[in-house]
N, C-alpha and C positions, 0 to 999 in steps of 0.2 A: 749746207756747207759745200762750197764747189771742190772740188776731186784735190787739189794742187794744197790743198788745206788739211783733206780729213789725209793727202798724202805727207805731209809735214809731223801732223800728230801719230800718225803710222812707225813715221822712222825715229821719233822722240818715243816710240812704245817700244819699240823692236831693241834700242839699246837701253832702255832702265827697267824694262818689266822681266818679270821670272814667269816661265811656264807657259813664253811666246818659242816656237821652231824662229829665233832668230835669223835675220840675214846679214844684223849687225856684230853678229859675234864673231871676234877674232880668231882666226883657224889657227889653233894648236897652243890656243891658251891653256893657263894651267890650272887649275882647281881651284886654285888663291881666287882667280879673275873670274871663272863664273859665276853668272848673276845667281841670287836663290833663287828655285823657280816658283813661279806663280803669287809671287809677293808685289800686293800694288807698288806703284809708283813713289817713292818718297820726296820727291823734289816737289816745288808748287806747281803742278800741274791740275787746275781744275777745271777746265773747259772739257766738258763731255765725259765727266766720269762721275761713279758714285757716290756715296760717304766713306768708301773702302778705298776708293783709289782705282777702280777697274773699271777701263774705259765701256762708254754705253754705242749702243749702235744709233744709229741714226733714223732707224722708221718714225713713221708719222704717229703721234700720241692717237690721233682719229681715227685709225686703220680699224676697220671691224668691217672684218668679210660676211660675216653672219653667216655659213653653212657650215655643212662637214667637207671634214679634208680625209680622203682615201688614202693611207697607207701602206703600200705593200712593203714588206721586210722578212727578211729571213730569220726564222723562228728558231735555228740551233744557240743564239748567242743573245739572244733578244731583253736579257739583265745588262746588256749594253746599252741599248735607248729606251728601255720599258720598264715601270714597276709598279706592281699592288699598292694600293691605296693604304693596304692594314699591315704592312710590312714594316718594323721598328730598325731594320739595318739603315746605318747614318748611310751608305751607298745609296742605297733603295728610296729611303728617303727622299735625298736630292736629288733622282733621277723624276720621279714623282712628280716632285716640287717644280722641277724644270719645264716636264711637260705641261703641267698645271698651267704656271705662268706665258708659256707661249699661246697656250689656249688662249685664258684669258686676255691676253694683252692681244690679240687679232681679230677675237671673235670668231675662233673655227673651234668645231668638235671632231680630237681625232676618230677615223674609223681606221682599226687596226686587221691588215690581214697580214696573218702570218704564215709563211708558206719555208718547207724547209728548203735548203740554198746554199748550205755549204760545201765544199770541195764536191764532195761526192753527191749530191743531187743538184749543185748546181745546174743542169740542163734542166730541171721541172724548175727551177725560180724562173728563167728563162722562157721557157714553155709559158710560165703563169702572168708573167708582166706582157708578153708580144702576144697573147689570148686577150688580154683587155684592151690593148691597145686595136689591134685588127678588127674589136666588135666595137671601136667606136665609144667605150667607157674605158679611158685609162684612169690610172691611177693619177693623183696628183701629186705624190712623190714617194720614192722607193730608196729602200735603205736596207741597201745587199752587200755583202761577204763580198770584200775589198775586189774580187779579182772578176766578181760580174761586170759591173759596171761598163770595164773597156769596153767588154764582148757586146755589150747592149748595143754600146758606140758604132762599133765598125759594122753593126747589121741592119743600123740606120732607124734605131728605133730612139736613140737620145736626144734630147735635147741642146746644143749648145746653150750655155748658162753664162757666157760673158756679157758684159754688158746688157742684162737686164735690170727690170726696175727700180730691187728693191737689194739685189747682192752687190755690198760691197767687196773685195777681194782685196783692198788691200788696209783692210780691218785685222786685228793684229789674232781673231779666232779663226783665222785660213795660214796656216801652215807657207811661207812662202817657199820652202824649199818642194814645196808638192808642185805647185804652182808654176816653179820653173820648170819644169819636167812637163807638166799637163796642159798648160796655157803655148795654145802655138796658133798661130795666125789671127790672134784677136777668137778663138775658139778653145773649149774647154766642156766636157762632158760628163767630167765626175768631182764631185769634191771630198775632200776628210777632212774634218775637223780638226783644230790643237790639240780641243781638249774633247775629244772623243773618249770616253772611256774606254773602248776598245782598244784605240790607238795607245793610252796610257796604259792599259793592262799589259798588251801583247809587244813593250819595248824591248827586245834581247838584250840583254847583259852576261856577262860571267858571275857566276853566285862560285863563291868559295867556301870551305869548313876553318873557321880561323886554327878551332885546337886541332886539328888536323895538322895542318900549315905548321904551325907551331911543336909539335911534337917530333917533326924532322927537322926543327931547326931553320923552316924554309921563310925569306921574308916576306913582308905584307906586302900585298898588292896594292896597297892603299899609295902605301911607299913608294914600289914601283912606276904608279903612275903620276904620282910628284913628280920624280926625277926621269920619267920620259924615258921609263927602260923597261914599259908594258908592253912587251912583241911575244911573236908568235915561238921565236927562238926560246925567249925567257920563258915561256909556258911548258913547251917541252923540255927545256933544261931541270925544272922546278917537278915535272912530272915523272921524271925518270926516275924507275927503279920502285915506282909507289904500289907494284900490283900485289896481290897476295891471296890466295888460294884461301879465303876467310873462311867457307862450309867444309874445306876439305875436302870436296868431293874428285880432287882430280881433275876438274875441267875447270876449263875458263866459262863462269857463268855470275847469271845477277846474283848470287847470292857472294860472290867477291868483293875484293876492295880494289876502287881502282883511280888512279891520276885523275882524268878526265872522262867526261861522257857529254853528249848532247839528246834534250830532247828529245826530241823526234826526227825522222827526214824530215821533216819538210823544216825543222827550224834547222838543219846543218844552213841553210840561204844565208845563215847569219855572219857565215864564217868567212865568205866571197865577198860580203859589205863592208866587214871589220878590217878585211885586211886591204879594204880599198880599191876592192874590184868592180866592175860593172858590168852589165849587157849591152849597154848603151848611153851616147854622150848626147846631149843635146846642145848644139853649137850655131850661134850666130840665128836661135830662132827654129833649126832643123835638126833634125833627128837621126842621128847617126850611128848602125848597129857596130857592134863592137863583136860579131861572133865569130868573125875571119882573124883579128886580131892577136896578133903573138900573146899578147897576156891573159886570156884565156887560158893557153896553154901551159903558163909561167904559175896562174892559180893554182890550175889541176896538177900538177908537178908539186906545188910547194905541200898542197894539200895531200899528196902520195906521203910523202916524205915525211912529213908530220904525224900521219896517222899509223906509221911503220912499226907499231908497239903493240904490246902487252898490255899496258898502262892504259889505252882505250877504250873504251866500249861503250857503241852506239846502238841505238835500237830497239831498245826495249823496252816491252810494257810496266815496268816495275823501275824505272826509270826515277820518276821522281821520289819512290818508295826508298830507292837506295842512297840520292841526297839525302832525304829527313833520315834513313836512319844513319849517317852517319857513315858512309862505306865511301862515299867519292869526294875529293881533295876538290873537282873542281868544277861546275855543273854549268851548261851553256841553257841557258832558259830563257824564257819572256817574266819580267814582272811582276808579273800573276803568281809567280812560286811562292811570294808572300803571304796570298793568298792561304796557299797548300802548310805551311810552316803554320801560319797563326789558326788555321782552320782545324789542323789537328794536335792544339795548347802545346806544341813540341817548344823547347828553351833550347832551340840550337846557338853556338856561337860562329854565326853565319858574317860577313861582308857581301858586296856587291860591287863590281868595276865594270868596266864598258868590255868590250871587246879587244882581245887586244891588236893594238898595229901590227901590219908587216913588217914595219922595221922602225927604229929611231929618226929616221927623215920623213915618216909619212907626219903631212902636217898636222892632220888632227885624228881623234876619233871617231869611228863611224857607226849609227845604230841603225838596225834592221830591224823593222815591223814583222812580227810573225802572221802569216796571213788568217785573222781569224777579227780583224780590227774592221769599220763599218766604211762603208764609202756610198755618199748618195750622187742621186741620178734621177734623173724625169723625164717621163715620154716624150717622142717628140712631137706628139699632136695633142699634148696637154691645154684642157679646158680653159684656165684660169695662170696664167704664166705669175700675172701681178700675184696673186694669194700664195700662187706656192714658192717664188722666189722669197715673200717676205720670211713666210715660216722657215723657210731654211738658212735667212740669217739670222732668224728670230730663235732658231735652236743654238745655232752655233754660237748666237751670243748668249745666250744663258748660261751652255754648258761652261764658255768662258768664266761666269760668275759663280757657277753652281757647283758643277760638276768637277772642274777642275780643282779647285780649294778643296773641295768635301776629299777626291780620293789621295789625293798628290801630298798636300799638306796633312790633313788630321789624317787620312784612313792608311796612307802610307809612312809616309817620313815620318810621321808624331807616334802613332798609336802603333807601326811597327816596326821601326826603325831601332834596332837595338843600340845604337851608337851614334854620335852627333857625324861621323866620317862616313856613315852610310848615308843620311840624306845628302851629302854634298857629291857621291859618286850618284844618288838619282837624279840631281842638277847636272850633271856632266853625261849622265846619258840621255837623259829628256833633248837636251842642249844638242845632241852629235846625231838625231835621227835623221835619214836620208833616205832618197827614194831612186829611182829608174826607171825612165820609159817601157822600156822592153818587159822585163822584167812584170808591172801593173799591167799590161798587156799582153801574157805571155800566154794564157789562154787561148788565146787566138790562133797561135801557134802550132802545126801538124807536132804531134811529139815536144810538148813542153821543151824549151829550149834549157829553161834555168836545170830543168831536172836530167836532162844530158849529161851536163853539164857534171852533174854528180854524180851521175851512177859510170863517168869518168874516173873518179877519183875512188867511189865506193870498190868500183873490181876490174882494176887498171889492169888487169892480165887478160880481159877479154874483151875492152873499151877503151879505143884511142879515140882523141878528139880530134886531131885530122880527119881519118878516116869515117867519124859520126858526122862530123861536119860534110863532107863530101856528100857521104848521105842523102842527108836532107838541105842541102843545097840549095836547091831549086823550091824545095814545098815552104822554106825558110823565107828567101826571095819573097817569095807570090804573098805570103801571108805580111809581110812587112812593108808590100806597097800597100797594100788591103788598107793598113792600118796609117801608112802613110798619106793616100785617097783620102782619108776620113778628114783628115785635117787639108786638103786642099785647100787653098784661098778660094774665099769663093766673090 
């Protein structure tokens, strides 16, 4: 099928399918209008798709590489692309099933190494992938903790993966809102999948206590974001006044009750997405940092101002201990809390809504990836370009069939969705995820730029962003052409 075709059935996928990162979706539609995600197609559309309705990829039925394929991946999160044979979890299962089928359908046997690679040992995944590559035996594809990747990029160990032989990119399992962000000069160096499991787990939302809610008389968020009066204003209006000294002990501690909490640092990033902020725009093809700009400054301000309460509390290890047991009104999490909820038999009467806007004119909603989601990448002196291009659309599209229906539909909305209004707010956040240059890149970076950025707002009495900006200046500069270089026309 020539490009201008499978481009045709693309953008016929993008506006009827569920549980595609649309680029057809109208900004600041309303709940009514988004699609269900991940529900085939219902119109006649049967050129290139299954008995189900979900479109097929296009490799060659005769493809059979006949070897093993080398996997490096990072081993802290590895129930994202891996699973036991003898494991009965429907999750497990189909992750199983997935890799099964791409096996067989290639004719490669994977060899799995796994190497730890998240935040904090990321320099040994590093160390372990540029060791194979230097002795002349890379791996054939690597599948690392979202924020290696770039760094792979700019040290000149990646591969550009556009227009190779066997990835299609604008197949409705690559994410187009990534795409736009990563693809620049006909180059591109890492990719995520739609239906990444990781990427599905790790989507931020607001998780709220409905009898909470309701025991102050306060309305449903559900409501709220009907009528388009989900902001940051209405969160602390709705939060005011809710703390309470629940052990007794005189201090403000986890053992209280409180309005609002967030995860972890590192999920507060969710709060700068939600309300429509960025590091970086990507414009007319180029890449443009956003860290000089006044709205930065307008964030770290709004976000002072917001967190000027009582009613707050971030930070803590007992964090998701004090959602399930029932102590915070409103909890900033990734997806996976459902996880936590159904994994210890709790009957909370919980909801889920997106993030909420800056204001009532921001056009839509916006979701934030917590960085713990899977992002691949390939050597740049890879053996075999043809086998490992295939396999990795030959992942992406399974996960499309397998993986996605298995957790999204039955393992989420069905099996834990307590209310037919919460699968429609995981349709409208699946639907609002967004990414940022800078940001996927920010590792690169002398002094993480996004985490300045925070510990701005964390303890504004001894952190201005002017003056941090000033700063680093210059180590900001150099590191941004660094990254900018990578993508030079070549």
């Amino acid at each position: 099928m020539q490009f201008y075709t499978r481009l045709l059935l693309l953008l016929l996928s993008l506006c009827m399918m569920a549980g595609v990162l649309s680029a057809c979706t109208t900004e600041g539609q309303s709940v009514a209008t988004t699609p269900e995600a991940t529900v085939a197609p219902t119109t006649e559309v049967t050129e290139n798709t299954d008995e189900n309705g979900y479109y097929l990829d296009e490799l060659p039925e005769e493809l059979n590489f006949n070897r093993t394929f080398r996997l490096l991946a990072w081993s802290e999160s590895k129930e994202q692309f891996w699973a036991e044979e003898s494991s009965t979890d429907p999750m497990d299962r189909a992750m199983y099933n997935r890799n099964l089928t791409v096996e067989d359908r290639l004719g490669v046997e994977f060899e799995w190494e796994m190497v730890a690679g998240n935040w904090g040992a990321r320099n040994g995944f590093l160390n372990a992938m540029q060791t194979a590559s230097d002795g002349g035996t890379p791996h054939d594809g690597i599948i690392a903790y979202n924020l290696v990747p770039p760094v792979i990029a700019v040290r000149g160990y990646a591969a550009n993966l556009y227009d190779t032989e066997h990835l299609d990119l604008t197949a409705p399992w690559w994410p187009s809102v990534y795409l736009e962000e990563m693809l620049l000069n006909d180059q591109i160096y890492c990719l995520v999948e739609s239906n990444d499991l990781g990427m599905l787990r790790n989507m931020m939302a607001m998780f709220f206590n409905n009898t909470m809610l309701e025991s102050r008389g306060l309305e449903s968020p559900y409501d709220l974001v009907a009528t388009n009066e989900w902001t940051l204003d209405k969160l602390a209006e709705m939060i005011k006044g809710t703390y309470e000294d629940f052990d007794n002990d005189q201090k403000v501690s986890s053992g209280d009750i409180f309005g609002c909490s967030t995860a972890t640092e590192a999920k507060m990033d969710a709060w700068m997405y939600g309300l429509g902020y960025k590091l970086s725009e990507v414009r007319d093809g180029e890449v443009v940092s956003l860290l000089e700009d006044s709205l930065v400054t307008e964030f770290i301000d709004t976000m002072v101002k917001f967190q000027d309460t009582i009613d707050l509390y971030d930070f803590d290890p007992n964090m998701n201990w004090m959602f399930l047991e029932e102590r915070v009104y409103f909890y900033c999490s990734a997806i996976l809390m459902t996880d936590w909820i159904k994994g210890n038999n709790l009957e909370i009467n919980y909801g889920v809504v997106p993030m909420p806007k800056r204001n009532a004119e921001q056009e839509r909603y916006y979701t934030h990836l917590s960085n713990t989601h899977d992002a691949w990448c390939v050597p740049y002196n890879v053996k075999d370009m043809d086998c490992t291009s295939a396999v990795i659309e030959c992942m992406a599209s399974e996960s499309y069939r397998q993986i996605g229906p298995t957790y999204y539909d039955t393992y989420v909305k069905l099996r834990y969705a307590p209310d037919e209004r919460l699968a429609e707010m995981y349709d409208l956040v699946r639907d609002s995820v967004t990414f940022d240059f800078i940001y996927l890149f920010s590792c690169v970076y002398t002094l993480n730029p996004k985490d300045q950025v925070k510990a701005c707002y964390r303890k504004p009495e001894s952190k201005q962003w002017a003056s941090t900006y000033a700063q680093f200046k210059n180590a900001w500069d150099s590191s941004f052409q660094q990254i900018v270089d990578t993508y030079a026309k070549k």
